[in-house]
C-alpha positions as protocol buffer text, in pm:
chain_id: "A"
residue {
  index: 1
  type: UNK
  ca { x: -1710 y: -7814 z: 4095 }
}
residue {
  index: 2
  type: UNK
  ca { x: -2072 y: -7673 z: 4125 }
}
residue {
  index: 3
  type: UNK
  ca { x: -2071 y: -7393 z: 4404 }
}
residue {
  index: 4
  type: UNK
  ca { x: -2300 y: -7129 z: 4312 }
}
residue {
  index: 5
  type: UNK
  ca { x: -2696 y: -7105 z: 4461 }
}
residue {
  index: 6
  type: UNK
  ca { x: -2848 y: -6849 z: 4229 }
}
residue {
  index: 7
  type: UNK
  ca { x: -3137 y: -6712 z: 4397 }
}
residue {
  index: 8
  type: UNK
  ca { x: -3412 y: -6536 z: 4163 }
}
residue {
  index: 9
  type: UNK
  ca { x: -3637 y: -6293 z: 4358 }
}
residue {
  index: 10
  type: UNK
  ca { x: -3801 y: -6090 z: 4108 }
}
residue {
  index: 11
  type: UNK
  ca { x: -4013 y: -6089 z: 3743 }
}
residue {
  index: 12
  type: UNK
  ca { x: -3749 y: -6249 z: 3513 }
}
residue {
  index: 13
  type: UNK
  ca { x: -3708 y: -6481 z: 3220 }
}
residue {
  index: 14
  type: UNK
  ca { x: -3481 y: -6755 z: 3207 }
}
residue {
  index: 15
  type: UNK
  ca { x: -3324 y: -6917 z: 2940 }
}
residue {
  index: 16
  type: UNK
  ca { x: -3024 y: -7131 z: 2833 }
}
residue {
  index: 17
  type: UNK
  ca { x: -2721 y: -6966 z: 2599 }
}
residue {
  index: 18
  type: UNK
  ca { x: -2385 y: -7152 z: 2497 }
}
residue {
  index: 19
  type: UNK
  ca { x: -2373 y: -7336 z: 2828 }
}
residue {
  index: 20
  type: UNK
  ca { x: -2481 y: -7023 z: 3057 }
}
residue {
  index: 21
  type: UNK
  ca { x: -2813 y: -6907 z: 3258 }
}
residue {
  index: 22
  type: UNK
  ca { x: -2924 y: -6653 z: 3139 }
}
residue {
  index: 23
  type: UNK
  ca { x: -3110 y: -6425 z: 3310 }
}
residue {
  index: 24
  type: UNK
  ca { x: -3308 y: -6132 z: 3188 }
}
residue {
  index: 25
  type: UNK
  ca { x: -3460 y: -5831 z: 3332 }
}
residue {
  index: 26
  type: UNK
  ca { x: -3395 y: -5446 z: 3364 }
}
residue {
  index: 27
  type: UNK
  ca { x: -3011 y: -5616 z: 3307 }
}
residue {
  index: 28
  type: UNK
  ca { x: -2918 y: -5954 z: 3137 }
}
residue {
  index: 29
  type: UNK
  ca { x: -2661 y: -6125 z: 3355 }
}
residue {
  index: 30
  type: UNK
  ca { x: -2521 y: -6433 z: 3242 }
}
residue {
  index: 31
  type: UNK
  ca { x: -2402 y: -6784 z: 3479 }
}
residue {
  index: 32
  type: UNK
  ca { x: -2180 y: -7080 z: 3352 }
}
residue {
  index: 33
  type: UNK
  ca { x: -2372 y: -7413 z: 3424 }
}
residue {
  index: 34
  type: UNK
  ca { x: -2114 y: -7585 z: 3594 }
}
residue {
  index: 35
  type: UNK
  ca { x: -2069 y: -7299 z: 3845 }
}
residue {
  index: 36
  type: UNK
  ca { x: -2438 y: -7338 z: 3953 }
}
residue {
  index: 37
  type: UNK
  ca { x: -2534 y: -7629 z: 4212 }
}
residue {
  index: 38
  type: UNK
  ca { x: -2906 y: -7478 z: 4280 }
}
residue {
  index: 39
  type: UNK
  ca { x: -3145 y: -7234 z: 4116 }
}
residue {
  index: 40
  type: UNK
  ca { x: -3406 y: -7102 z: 4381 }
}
residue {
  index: 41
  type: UNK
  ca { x: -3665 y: -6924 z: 4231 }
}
residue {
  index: 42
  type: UNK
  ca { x: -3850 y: -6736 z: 4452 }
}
residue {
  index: 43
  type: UNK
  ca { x: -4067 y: -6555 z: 4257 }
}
residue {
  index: 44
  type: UNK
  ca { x: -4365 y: -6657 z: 4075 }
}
residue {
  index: 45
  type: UNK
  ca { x: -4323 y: -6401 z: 3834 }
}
residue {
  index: 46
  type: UNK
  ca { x: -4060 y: -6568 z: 3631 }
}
residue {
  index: 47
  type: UNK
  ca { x: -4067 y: -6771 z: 3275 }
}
residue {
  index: 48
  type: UNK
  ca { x: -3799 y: -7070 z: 3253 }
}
residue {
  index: 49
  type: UNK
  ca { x: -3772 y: -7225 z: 2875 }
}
residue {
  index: 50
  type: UNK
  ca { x: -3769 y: -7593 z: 2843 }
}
residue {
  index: 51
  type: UNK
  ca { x: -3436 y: -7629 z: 2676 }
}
residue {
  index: 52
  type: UNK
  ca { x: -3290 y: -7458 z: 3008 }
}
residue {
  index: 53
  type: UNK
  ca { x: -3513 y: -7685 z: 3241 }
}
residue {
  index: 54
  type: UNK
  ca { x: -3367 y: -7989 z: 3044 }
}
residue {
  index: 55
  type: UNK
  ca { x: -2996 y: -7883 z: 3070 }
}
residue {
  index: 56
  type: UNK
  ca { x: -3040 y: -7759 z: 3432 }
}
residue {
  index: 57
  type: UNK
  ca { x: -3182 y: -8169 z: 3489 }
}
residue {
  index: 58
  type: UNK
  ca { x: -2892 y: -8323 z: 3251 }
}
residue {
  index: 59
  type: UNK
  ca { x: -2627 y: -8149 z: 3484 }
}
residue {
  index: 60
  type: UNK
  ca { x: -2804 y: -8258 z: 3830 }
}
residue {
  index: 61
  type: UNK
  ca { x: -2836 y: -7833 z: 3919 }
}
residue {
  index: 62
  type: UNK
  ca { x: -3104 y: -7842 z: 4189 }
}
residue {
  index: 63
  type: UNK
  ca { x: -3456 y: -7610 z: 4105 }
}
residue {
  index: 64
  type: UNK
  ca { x: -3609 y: -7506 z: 4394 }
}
residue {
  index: 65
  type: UNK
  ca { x: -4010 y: -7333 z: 4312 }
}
residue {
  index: 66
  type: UNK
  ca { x: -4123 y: -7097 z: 4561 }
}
residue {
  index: 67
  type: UNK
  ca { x: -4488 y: -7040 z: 4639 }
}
residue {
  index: 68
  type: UNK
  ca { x: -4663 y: -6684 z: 4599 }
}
residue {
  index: 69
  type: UNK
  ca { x: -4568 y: -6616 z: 4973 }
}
residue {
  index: 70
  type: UNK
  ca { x: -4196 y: -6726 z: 4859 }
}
residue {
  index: 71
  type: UNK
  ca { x: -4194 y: -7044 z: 5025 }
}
residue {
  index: 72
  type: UNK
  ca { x: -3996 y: -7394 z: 4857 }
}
residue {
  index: 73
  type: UNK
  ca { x: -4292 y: -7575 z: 4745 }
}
residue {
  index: 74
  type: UNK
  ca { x: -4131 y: -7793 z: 4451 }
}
residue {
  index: 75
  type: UNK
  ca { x: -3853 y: -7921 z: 4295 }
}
residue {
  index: 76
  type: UNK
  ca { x: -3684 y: -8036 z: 3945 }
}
residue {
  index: 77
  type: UNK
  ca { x: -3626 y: -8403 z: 4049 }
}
residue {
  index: 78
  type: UNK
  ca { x: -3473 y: -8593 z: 3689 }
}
residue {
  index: 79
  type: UNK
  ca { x: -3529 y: -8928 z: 3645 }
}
residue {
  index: 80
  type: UNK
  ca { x: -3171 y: -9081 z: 3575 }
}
residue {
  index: 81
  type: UNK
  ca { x: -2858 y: -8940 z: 3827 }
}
residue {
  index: 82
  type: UNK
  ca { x: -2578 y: -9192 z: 3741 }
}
residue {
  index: 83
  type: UNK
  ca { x: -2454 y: -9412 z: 3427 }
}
residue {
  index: 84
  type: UNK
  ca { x: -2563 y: -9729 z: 3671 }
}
residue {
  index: 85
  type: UNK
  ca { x: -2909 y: -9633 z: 3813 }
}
residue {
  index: 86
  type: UNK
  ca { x: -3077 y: -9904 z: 3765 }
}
residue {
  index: 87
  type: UNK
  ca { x: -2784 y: -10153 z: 3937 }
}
residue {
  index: 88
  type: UNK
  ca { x: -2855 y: -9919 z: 4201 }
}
residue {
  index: 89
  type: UNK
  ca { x: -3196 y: -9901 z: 4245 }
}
residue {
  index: 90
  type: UNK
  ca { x: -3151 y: -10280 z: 4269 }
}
residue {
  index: 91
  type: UNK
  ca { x: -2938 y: -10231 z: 4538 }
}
residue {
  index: 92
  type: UNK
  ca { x: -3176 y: -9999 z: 4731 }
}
residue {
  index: 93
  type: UNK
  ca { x: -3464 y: -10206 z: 4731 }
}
residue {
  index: 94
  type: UNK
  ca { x: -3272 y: -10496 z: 4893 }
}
residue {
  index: 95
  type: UNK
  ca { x: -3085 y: -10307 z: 5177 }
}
residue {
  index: 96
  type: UNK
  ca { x: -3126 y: -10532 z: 5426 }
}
residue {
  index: 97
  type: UNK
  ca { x: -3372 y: -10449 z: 5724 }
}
residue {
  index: 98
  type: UNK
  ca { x: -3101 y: -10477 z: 6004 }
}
residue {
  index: 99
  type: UNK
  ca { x: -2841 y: -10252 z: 5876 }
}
residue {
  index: 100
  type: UNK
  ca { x: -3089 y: -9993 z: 5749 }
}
residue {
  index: 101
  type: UNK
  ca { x: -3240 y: -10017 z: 6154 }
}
residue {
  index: 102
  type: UNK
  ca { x: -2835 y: -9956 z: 6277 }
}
residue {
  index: 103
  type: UNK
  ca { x: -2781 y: -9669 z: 6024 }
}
residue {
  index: 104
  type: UNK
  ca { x: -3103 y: -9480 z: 6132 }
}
residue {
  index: 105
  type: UNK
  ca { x: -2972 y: -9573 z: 6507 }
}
residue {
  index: 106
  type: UNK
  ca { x: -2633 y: -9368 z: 6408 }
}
residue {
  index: 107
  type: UNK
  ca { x: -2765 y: -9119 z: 6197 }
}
residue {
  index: 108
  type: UNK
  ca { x: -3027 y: -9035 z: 6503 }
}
residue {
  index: 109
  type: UNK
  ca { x: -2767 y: -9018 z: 6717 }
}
residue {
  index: 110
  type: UNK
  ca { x: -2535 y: -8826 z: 6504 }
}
residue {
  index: 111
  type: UNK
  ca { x: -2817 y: -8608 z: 6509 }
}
residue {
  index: 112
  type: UNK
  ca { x: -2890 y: -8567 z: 6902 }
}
residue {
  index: 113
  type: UNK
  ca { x: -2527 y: -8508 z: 6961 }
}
residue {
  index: 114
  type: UNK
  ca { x: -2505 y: -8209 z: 6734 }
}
residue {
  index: 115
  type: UNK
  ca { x: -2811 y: -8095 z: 6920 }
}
residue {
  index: 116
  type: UNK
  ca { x: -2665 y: -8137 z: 7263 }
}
residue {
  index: 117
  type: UNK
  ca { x: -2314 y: -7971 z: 7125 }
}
residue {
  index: 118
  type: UNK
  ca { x: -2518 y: -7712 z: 7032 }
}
residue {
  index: 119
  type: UNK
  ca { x: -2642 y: -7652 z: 7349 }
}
residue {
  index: 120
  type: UNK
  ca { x: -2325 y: -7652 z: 7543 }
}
residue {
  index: 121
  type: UNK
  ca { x: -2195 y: -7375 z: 7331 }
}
residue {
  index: 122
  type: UNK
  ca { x: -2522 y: -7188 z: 7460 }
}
residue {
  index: 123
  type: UNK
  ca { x: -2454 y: -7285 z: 7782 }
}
residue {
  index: 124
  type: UNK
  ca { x: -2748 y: -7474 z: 7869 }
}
residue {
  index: 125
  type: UNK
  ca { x: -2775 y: -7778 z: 8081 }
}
residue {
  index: 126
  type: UNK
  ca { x: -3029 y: -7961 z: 7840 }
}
residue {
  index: 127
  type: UNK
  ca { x: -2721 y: -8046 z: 7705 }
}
residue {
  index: 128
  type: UNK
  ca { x: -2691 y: -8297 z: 7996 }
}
residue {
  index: 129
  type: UNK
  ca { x: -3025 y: -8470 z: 7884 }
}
residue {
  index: 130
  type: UNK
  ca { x: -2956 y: -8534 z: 7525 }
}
residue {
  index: 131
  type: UNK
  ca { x: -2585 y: -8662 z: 7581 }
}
residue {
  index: 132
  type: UNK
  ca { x: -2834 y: -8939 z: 7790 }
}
residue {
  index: 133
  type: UNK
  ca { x: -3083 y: -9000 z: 7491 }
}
residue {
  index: 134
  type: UNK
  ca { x: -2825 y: -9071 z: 7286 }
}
residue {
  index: 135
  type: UNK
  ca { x: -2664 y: -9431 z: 7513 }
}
residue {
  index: 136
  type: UNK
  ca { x: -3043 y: -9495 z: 7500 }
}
residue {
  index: 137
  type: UNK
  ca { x: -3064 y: -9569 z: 7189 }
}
residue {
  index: 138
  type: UNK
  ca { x: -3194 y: -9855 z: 7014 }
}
residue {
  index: 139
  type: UNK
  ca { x: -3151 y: -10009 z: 6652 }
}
residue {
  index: 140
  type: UNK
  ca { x: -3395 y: -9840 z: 6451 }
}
residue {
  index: 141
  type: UNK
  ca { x: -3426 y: -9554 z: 6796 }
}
residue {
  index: 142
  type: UNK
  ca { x: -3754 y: -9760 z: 6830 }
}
residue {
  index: 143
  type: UNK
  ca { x: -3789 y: -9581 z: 7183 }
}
residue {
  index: 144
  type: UNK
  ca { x: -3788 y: -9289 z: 6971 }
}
residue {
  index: 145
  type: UNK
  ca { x: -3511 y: -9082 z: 7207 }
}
residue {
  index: 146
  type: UNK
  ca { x: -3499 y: -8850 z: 6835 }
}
residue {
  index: 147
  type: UNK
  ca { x: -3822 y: -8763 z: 6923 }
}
residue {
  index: 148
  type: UNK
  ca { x: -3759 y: -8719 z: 7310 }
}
residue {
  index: 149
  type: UNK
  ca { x: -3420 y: -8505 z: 7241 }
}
residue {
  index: 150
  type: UNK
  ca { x: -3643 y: -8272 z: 6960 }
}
residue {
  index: 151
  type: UNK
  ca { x: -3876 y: -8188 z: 7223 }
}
residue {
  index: 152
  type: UNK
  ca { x: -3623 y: -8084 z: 7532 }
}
residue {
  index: 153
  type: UNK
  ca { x: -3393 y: -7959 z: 7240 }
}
residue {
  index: 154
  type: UNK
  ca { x: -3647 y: -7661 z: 7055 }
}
residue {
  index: 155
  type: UNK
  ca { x: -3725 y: -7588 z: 7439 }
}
residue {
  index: 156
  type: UNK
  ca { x: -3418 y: -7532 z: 7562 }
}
residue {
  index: 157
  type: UNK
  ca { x: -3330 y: -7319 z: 7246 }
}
residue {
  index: 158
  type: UNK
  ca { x: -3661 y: -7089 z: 7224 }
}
residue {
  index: 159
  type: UNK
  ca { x: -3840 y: -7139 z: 7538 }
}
residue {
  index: 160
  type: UNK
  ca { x: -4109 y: -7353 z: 7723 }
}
residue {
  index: 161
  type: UNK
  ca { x: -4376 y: -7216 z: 7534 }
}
residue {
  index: 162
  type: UNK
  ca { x: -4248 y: -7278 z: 7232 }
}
residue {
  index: 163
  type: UNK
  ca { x: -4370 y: -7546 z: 6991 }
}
residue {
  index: 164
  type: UNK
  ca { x: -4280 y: -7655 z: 6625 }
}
residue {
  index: 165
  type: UNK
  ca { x: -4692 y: -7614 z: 6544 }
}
residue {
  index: 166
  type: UNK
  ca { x: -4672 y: -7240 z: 6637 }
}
residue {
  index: 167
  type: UNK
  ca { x: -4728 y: -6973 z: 6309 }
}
residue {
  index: 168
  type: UNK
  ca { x: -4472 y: -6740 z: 6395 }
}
residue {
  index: 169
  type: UNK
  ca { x: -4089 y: -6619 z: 6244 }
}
residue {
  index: 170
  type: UNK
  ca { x: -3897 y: -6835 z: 6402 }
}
residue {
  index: 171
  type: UNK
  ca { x: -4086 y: -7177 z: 6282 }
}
residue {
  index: 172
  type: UNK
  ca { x: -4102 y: -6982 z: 5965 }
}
residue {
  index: 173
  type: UNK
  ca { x: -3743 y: -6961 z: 5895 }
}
residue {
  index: 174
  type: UNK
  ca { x: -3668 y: -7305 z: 6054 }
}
residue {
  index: 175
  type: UNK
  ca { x: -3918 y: -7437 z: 5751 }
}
residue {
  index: 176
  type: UNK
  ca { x: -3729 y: -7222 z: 5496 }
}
residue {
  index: 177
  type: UNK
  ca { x: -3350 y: -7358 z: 5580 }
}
residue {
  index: 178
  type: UNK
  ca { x: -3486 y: -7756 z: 5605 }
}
residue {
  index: 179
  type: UNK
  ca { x: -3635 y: -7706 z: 5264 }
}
residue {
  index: 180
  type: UNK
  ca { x: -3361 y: -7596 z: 5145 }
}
residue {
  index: 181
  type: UNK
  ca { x: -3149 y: -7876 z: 5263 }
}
residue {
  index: 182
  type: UNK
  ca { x: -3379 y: -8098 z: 5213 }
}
residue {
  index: 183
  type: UNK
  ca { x: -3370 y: -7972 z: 4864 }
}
residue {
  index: 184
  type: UNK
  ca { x: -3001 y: -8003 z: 4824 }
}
residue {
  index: 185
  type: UNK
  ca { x: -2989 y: -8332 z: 5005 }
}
residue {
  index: 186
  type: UNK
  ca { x: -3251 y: -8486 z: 4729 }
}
residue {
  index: 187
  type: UNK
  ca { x: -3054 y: -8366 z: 4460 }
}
residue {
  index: 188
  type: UNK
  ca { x: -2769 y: -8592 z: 4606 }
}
residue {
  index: 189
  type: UNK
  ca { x: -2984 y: -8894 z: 4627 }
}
residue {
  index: 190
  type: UNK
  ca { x: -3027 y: -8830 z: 4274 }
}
residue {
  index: 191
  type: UNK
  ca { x: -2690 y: -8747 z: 4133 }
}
residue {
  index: 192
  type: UNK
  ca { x: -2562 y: -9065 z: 4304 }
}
residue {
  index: 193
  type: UNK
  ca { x: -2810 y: -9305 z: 4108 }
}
residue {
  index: 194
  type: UNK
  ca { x: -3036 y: -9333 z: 4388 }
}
residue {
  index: 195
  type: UNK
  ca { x: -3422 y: -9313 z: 4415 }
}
residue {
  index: 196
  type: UNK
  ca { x: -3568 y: -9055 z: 4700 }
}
residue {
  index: 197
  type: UNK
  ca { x: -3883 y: -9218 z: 4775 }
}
residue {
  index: 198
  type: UNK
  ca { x: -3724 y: -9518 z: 4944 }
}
residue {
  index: 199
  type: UNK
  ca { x: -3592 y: -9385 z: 5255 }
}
residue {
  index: 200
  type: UNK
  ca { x: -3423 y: -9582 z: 5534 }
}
residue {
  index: 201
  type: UNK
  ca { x: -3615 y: -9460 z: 5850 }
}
residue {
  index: 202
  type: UNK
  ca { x: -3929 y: -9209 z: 5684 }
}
residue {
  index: 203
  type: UNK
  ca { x: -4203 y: -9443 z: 5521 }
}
residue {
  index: 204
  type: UNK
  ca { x: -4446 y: -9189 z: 5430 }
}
residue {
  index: 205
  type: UNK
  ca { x: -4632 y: -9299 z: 5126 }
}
residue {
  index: 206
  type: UNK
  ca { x: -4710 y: -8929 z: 5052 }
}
residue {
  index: 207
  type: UNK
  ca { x: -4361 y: -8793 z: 5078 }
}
residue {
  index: 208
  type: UNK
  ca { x: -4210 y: -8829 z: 4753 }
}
residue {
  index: 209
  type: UNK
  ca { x: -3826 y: -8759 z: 4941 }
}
residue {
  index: 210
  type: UNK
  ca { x: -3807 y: -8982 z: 5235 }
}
residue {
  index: 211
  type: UNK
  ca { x: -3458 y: -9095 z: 5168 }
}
residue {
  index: 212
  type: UNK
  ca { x: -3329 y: -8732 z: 5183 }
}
residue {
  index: 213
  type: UNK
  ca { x: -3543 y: -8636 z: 5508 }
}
residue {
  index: 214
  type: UNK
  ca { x: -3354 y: -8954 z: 5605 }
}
residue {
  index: 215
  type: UNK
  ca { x: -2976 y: -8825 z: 5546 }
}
residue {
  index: 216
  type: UNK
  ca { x: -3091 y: -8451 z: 5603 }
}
residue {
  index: 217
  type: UNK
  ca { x: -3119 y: -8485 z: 5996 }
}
residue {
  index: 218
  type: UNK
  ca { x: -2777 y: -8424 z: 6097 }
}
residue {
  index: 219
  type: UNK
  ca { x: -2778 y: -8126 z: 5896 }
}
residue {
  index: 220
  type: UNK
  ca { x: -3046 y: -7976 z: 6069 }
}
residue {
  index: 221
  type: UNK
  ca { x: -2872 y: -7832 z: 6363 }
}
residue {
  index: 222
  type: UNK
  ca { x: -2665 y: -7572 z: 6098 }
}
residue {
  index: 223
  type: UNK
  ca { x: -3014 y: -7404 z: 6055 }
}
residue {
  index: 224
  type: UNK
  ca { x: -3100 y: -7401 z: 6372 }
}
residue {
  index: 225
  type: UNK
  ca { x: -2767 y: -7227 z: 6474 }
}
residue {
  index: 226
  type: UNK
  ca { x: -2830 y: -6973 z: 6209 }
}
residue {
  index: 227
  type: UNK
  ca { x: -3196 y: -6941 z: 6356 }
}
residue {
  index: 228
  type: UNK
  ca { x: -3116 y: -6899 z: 6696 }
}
residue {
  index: 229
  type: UNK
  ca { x: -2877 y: -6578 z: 6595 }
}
residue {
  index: 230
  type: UNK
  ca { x: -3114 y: -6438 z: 6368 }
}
residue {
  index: 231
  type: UNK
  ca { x: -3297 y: -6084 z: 6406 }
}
residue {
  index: 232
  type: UNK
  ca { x: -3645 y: -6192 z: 6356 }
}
residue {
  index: 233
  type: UNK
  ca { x: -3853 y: -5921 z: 6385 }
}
residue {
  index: 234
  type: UNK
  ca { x: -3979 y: -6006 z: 6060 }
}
residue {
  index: 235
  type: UNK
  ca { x: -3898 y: -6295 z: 5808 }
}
residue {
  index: 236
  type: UNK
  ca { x: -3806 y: -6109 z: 5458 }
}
residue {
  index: 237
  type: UNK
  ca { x: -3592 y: -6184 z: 5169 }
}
residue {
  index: 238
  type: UNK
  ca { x: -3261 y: -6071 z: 5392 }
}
residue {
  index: 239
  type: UNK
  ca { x: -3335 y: -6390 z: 5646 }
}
residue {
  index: 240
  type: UNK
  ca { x: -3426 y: -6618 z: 5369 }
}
residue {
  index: 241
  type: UNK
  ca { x: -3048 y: -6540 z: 5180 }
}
residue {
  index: 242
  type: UNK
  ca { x: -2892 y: -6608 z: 5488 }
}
residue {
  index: 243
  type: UNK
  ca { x: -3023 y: -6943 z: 5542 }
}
residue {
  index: 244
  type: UNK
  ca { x: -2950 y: -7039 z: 5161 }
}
residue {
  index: 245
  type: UNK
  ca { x: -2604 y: -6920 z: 5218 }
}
residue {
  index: 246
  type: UNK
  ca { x: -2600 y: -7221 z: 5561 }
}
residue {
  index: 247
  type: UNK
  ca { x: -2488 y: -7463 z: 5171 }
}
residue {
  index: 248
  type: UNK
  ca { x: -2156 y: -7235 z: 5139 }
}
residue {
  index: 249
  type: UNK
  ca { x: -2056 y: -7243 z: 5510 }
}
residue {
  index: 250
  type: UNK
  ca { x: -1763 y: -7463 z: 5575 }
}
residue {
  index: 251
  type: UNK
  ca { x: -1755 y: -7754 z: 5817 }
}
residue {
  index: 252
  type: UNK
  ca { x: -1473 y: -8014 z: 5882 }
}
residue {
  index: 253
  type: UNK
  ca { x: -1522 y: -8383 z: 5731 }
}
residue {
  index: 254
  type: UNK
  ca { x: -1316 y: -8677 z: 5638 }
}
residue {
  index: 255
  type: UNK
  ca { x: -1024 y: -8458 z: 5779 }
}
residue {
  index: 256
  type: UNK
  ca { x: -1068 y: -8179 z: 5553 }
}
residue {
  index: 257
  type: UNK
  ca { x: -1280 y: -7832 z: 5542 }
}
residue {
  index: 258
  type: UNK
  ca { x: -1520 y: -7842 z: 5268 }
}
residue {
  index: 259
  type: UNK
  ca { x: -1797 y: -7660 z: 5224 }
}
residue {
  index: 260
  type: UNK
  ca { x: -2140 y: -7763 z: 5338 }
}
residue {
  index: 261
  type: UNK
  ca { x: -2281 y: -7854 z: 4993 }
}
residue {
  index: 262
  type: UNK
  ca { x: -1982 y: -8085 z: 4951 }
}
residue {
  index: 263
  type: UNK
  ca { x: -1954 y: -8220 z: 5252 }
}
residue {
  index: 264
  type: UNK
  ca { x: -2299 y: -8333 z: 5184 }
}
residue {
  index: 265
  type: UNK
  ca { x: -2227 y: -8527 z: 4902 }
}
residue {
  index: 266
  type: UNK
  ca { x: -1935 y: -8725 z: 5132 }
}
residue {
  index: 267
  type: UNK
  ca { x: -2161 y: -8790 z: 5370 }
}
residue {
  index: 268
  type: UNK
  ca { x: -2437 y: -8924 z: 5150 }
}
residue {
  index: 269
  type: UNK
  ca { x: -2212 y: -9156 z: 4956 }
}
residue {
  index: 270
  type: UNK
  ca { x: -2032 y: -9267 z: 5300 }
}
residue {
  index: 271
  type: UNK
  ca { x: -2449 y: -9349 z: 5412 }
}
residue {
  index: 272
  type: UNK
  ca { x: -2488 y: -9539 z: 5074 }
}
residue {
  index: 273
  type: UNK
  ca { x: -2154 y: -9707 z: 5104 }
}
residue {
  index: 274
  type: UNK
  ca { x: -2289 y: -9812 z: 5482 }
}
residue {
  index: 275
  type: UNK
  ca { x: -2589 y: -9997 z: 5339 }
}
residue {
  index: 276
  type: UNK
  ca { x: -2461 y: -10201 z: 5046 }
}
residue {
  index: 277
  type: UNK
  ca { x: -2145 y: -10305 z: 5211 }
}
residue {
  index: 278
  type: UNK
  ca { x: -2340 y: -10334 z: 5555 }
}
residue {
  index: 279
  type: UNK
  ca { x: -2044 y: -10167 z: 5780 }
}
residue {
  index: 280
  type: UNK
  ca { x: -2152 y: -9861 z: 6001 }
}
residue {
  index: 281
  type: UNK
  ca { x: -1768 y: -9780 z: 5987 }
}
residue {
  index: 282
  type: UNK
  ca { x: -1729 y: -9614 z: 5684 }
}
residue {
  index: 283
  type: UNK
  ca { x: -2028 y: -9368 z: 5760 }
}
residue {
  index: 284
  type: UNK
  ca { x: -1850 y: -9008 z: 5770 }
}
residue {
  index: 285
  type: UNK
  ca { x: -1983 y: -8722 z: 5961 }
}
residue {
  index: 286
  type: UNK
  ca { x: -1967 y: -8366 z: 6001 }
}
residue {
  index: 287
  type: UNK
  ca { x: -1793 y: -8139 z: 6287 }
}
residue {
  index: 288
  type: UNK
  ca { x: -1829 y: -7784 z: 6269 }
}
residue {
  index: 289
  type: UNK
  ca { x: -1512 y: -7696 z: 6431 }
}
residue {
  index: 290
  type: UNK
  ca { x: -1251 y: -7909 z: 6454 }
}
């Protein structure tokens, strides 16, 4: 199974040899495909070959493109994840209206109670607030308590005068982990034969990965727990590993510990399972202690 997140952070060239990255600079280092389940490269100083770029697509390896301030900007999305794509894009486009409104209900509440678990272990009474948002809500959370528990949640966490808008560290490395799992989460969509434009909740006709900001919520709260202890004085290359290392953390689902990159392909099929078979019971979850 796929494990590694290769992170390139300097000039380089990469190409492909006998089934390995290979990666050349002062050094040449060498990585077996099938170890690899993203490439993040960081740098804008670095040459890919096509024949690499079309093996890293054929074997669903996430490539993440960083910006020249070494932010995600893009992504190697391939057309084709599964044998039956097409069946399943078929599927996608006619999950039904009710069940995607009750799967967005328990995927927003999933959601708010990781945020409110969160903020018992820190000890604050917010906590109280959110565990009321989430009996308020509604199929589809069309009183938008998500929205409501966001709000009293980031407050809570860094302060009254804190707001998501602000330019400074901590909204900076908040960015960086989301992209990256909303980076890993579209490469599920993918792998599993699914389209990410079609989401289930998000409907933005200029975001080209609604279905994974869709799954990707949950998920959330393991950056901002990494956040929260971070030293943030400044927001370097030593932050930004940390929060790609949040995908080989270990959490607790379907009764086993796996680690978060897997876990996030149980959770996404359990989601896709949810909507064709319309049953909200076979939706699995993850707890980070057990």
């Amino acid at each position: 199974m796929s494990w590694r997140t290769i992170v390139i952070t300097r000039r380089a060239k990469l190409d492909l040899q006998l089934n390995h990255l290979v990666i050349r600079n002062d050094n040449v280092m060498k990585v077996n495909l099938s170890e690899i389940a993203i490439l993040l490269i960081e740098s804008t100083a670095v040459s890919v070959t096509t024949s690499l770029l079309a093996e890293l697509t054929r074997k669903k390896i996430k490539v993440i493109f960083c910006d020249d301030k070494r932010m995600p900007s893009a992504e190697l999305v391939g057309y084709y994840g599964s044998h039956d794509t097409s069946l399943k894009y078929k599927k996608q486009i006619c999950w039904n209206e009710e069940i995607k409104k009750l799967v967005w209900s328990e995927i927003a509440a999933e959601k708010i109670r990781k945020q409110a678990e969160f903020l018992d272990e820190m000890k604050k009474q917010e906590s109280i607030l959110l565990y009321q948002y989430i009996n308020e809500i509604l199929p589809g959370d069309e009183s938008n308590r998500e929205g409501h528990a966001a709000k009293v949640y980031f407050n809570a966490l860094f302060g009254m005068d804190f707001s998501r808008t602000l330019d400074c560290n901590i909204n900076a490395a908040l960015n960086y982990g989301y992209s990256i799992i909303l980076s890993a989460f579209a490469r599920e969509v993918v792998s599993q034969g699914y389209f990410t434009q079609l989401g289930v909740f998000h409907d933005n006709m200029f975001n080209q990965f609604n279905l994974a900001c869709d799954l990707m919520e949950p998920f959330r709260v393991l950056v901002d727990r990494k956040v929260v202890h971070m030293e943030l004085a400044e927001f370097s290359s030593k932050e930004k590993m940390e929060l790609v290392d949040i995908l080989n953390h270990t959490v607790y689902i379907d009764g086993n510990r796996e680690y978060v990159s897997k876990a996030m392909r149980i959770y996404s099929k359990s989601v896709f399972d949810a909507l064709n078979e319309r049953d909200l019971s076979v939706i699995k979850f993850y707890q980070h202690e057990l």
